[in-house]
C-alpha positions as CSV (number, residue, x, y, z in Angstrom):
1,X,141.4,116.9,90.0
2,X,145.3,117.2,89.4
3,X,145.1,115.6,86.1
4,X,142.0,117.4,84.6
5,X,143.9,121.1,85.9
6,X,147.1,119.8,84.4
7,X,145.3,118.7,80.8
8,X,144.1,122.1,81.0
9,X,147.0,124.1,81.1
10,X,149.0,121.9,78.4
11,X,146.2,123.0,76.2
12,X,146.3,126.5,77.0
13,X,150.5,126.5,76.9
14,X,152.3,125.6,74.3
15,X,155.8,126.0,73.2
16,X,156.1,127.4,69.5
17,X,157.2,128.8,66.8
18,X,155.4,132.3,66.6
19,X,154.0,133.8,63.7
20,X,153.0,137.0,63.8
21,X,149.7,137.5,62.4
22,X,146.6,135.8,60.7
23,X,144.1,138.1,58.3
24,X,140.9,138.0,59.6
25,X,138.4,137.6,56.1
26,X,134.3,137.5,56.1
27,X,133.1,136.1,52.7
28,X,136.6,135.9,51.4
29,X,136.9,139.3,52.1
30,X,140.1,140.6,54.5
31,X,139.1,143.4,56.6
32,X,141.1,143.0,59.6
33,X,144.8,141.3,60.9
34,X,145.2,140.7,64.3
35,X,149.1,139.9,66.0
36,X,149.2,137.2,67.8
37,X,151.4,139.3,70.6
38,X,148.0,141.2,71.2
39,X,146.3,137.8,72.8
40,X,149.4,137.0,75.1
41,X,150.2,136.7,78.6
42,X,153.1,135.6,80.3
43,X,156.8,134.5,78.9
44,X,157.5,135.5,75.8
45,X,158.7,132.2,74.5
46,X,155.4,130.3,75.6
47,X,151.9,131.7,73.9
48,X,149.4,131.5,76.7
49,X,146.0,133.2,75.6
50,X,144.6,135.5,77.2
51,X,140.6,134.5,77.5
52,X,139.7,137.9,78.3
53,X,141.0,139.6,75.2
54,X,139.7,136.7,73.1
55,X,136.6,137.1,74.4
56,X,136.5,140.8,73.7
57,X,137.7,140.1,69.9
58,X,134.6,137.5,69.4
59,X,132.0,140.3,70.8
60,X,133.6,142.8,68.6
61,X,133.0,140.1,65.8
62,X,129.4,139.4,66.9
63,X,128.3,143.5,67.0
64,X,130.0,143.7,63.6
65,X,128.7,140.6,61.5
66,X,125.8,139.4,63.5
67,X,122.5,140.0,62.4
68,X,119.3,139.4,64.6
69,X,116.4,137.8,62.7
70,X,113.3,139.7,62.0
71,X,109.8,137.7,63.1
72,X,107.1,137.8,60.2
73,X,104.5,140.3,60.9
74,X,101.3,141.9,59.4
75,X,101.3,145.7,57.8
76,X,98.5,147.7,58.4
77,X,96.3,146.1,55.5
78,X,96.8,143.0,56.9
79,X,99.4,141.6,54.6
80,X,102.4,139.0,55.9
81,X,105.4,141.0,55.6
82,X,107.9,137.5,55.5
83,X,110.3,137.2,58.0
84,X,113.8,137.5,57.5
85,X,116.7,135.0,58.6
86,X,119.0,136.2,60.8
87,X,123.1,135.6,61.1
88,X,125.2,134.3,64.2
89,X,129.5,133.6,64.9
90,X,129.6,130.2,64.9
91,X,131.9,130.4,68.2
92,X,132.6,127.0,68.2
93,X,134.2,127.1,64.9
94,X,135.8,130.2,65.3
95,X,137.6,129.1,68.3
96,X,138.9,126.1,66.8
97,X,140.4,127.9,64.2
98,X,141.7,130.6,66.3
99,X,143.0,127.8,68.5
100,X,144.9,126.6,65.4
101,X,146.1,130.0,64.9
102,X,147.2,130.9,68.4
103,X,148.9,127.4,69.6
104,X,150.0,125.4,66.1
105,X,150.5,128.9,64.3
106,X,149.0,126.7,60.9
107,X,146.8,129.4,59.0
108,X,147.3,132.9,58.1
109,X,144.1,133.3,57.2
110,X,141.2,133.0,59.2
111,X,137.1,133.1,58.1
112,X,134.8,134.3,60.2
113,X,131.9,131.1,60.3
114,X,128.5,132.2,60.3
115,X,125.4,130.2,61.1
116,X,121.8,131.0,60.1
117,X,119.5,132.0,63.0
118,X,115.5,131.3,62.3
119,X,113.0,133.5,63.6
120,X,110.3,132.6,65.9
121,X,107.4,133.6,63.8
122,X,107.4,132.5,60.0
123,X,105.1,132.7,57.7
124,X,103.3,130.0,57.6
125,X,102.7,130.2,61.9
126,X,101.6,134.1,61.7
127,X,99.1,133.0,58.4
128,X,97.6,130.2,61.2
129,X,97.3,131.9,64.5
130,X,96.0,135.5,62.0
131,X,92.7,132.9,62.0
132,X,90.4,134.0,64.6
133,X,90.1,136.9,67.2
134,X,90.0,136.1,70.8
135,X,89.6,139.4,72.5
136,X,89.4,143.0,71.9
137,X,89.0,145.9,73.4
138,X,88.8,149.4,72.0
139,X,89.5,152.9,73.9
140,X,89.5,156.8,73.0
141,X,92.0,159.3,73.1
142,X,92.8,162.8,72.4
143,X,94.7,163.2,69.3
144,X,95.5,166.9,69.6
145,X,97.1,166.4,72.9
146,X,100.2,165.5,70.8
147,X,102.9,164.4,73.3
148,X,100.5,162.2,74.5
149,X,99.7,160.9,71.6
150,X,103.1,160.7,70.0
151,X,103.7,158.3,73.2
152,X,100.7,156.2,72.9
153,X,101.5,155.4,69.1
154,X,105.1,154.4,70.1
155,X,103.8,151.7,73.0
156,X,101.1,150.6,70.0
157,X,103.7,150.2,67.7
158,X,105.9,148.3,70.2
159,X,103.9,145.8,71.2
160,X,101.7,145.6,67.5
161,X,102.5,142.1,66.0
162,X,104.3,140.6,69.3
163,X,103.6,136.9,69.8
164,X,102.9,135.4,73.2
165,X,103.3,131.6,72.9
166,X,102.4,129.1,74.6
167,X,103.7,129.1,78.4
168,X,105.0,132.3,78.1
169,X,104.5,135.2,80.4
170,X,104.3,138.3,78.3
171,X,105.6,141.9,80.0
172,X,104.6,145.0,78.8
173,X,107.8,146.7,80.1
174,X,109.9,144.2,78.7
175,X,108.3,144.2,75.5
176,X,107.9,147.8,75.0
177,X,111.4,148.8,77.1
178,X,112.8,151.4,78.6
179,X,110.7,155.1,77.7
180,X,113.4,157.2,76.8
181,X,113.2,161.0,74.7
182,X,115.7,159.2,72.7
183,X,113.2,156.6,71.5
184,X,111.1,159.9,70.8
185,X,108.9,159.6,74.0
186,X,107.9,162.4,75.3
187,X,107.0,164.5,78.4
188,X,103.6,164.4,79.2
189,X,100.9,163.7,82.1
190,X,100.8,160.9,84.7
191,X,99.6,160.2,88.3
192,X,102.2,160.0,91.0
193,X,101.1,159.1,94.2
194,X,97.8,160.8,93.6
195,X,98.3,163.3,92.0
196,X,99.0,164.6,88.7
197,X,103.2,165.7,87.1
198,X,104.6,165.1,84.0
199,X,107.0,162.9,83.0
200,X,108.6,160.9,79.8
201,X,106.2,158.3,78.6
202,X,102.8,160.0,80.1
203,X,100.3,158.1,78.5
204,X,101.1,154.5,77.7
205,X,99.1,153.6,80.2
206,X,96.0,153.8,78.1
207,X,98.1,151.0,75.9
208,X,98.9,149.3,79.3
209,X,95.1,149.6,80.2
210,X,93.6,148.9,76.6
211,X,95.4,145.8,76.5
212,X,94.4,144.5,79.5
213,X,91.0,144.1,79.0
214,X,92.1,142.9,75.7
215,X,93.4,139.8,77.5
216,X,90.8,139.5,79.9
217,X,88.3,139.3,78.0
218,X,90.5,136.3,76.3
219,X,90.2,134.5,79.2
220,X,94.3,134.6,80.0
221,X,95.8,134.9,83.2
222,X,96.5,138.0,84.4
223,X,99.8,137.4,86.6
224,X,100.6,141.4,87.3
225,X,98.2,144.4,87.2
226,X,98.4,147.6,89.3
227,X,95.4,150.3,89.2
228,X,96.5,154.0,89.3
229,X,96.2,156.0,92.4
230,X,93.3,157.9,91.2
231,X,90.3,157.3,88.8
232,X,91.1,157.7,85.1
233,X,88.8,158.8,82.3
234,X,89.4,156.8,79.4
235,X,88.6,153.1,81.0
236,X,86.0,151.9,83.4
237,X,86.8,151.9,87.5
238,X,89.6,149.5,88.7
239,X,89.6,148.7,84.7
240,X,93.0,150.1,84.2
241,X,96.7,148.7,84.3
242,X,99.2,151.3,85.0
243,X,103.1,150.8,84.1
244,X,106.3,152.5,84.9
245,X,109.8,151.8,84.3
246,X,111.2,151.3,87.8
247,X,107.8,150.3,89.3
248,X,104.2,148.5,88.3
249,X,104.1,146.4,85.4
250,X,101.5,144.5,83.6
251,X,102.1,140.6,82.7
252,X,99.9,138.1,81.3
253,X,100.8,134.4,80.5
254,X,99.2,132.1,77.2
255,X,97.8,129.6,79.5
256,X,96.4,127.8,75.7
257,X,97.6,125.7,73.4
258,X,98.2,128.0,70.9
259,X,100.6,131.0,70.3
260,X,98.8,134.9,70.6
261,X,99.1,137.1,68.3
262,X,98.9,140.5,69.3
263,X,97.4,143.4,66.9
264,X,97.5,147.0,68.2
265,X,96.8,150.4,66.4
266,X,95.6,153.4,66.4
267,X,92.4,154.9,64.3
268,X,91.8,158.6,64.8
269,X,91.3,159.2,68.3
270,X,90.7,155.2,68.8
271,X,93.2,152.9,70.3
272,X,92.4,149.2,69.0
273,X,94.2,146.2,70.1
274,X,93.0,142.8,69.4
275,X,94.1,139.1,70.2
276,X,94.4,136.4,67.3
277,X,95.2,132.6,67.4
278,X,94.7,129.5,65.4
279,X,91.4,127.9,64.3
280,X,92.1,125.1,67.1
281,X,92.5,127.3,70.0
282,X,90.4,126.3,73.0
283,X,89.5,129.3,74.6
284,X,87.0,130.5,77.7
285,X,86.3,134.2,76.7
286,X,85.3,136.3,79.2
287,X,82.8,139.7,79.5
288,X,84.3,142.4,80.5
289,X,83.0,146.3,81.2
290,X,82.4,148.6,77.8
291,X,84.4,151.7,77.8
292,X,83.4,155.1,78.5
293,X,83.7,156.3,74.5
């Protein structure tokens, strides 16, 4: 234990010559210097990082290069829309060099390492599991109540293209997040406790519901469902699946071999979502009630 705490601190102390700064470069590109004073603790004629600030410096890094890959996905014509590769600080590199920096004051310079990150979905897996539809479900809505409807078509689009694979529990309030007016949701009627207010996010539910029955009649398993406190009109009784931030929450888990695609619009006054997988999906589809249309 002595040894291994004492190795430690001769590689976080050493006695050096300081120089001042290193240029921080991305591409070959300087955009930043950074003194080596800044990321110090302790005696002045020892360098002893400080992890904190370090660790600060490569977050800062990650928000400003980083770039999170974007899954392949279908447009509304049906068309792959290819995914895009996404970029990462290759920390491990980045600390050596900063290391080399910081204790053997070596380098002025200093490139920021990058690393591509792949997305889940390519491609070529969206083109196989687009193959056949496993479940559907279809319900109506009011188009000129438009807060509603503005917050129906932003669940749709939320959860429209998301993949579920294989193992995974999906969650609608994960998925689709936090309702918020600055996301563009909008006030607009719920049930609480009975009876009816309004509040951001009032109709989602119908997504929520909609898409339960789309997976039921898929034959998943349903791992979290909560019916409202009162009968709704626009899906069959004990039907529906209602959602809130800080409460209820729908969740389904791919109990198949394959991956699920989810595919979720809106036509008129129809909401449409749809389940997709691959050709060699074994599946047990299951009836389930019409809706009142």
């Amino acid at each position: 234990m002595g040894m291994k705490w004492l190795f430690s601190l001769l590689l976080m102390i050493q006695h050096v010559t300081p120089q001042a700064s290193v240029e921080l470069t991305r591409e070959g590109k300087p955009f930043s210097i950074i003194n080596r004073n800044e990321y110090s603790v302790g005696d002045p004629s020892y360098f002893i990082l400080d992890t904190e600030k370090y660790d600060q410096l490569v977050g800062e890094l990650e928000k400003q290069f980083s770039v999170p890959p974007k899954n392949a996905k279908l447009d509304q014509h049906g068309n792959i829309i290819p995914e895009q590769l996404g970029l990462s600080i290759n920390r491990h590199t980045f600390t050596h060099k900063f290391y080399t920096f910081f204790f053997e004051h070596r380098i002025s310079t200093l490139e920021i390492p990058m690393y591509s990150v792949y997305p889940k979905v390519d491609s070529e897996l969206l083109s196989d599991i687009r193959s056949i539809r496993i479940g559907r479900y279809i319900t109506s809505f009011n188009p000129s109540n438009k807060k509603r409807s503005t917050n129906i078509r932003l669940a749709v689009a939320a959860i429209n293209n998301h993949v579920v694979f294989p193992g995974e529990t999906f969650s609608f309030n994960k998925v689709v997040g936090r309702r918020t007016s600055q996301k563009g949701y909008e006030k607009a009627k719920v049930i609480v406790r009975g009876e009816y207010a309004e509040d951001i996010g009032g109709g989602i539910c119908q997504v929520s519901s909609t898409l339960f029955n789309a997976v039921d009649s898929a034959g998943l398993k349903i791992v979290q469902r909560f019916s409202h406190s009162r009968h709704v009109p626009y899906i069959p009784p004990g039907r529906d699946a209602t959602v809130s931030w800080y409460g209820p929450d729908f969740e389904f888990k791919n109990i198949y071999n394959q991956p699920i695609l989810i595919q979720a619009r809106t036509l008129g006054n129809l909401l449409v979502i749809k389940l997709y997988s691959s050709e060699v999906i074994e599946y047990k589809p299951k009836e389930v009630p019409f809706p009142p249309l």
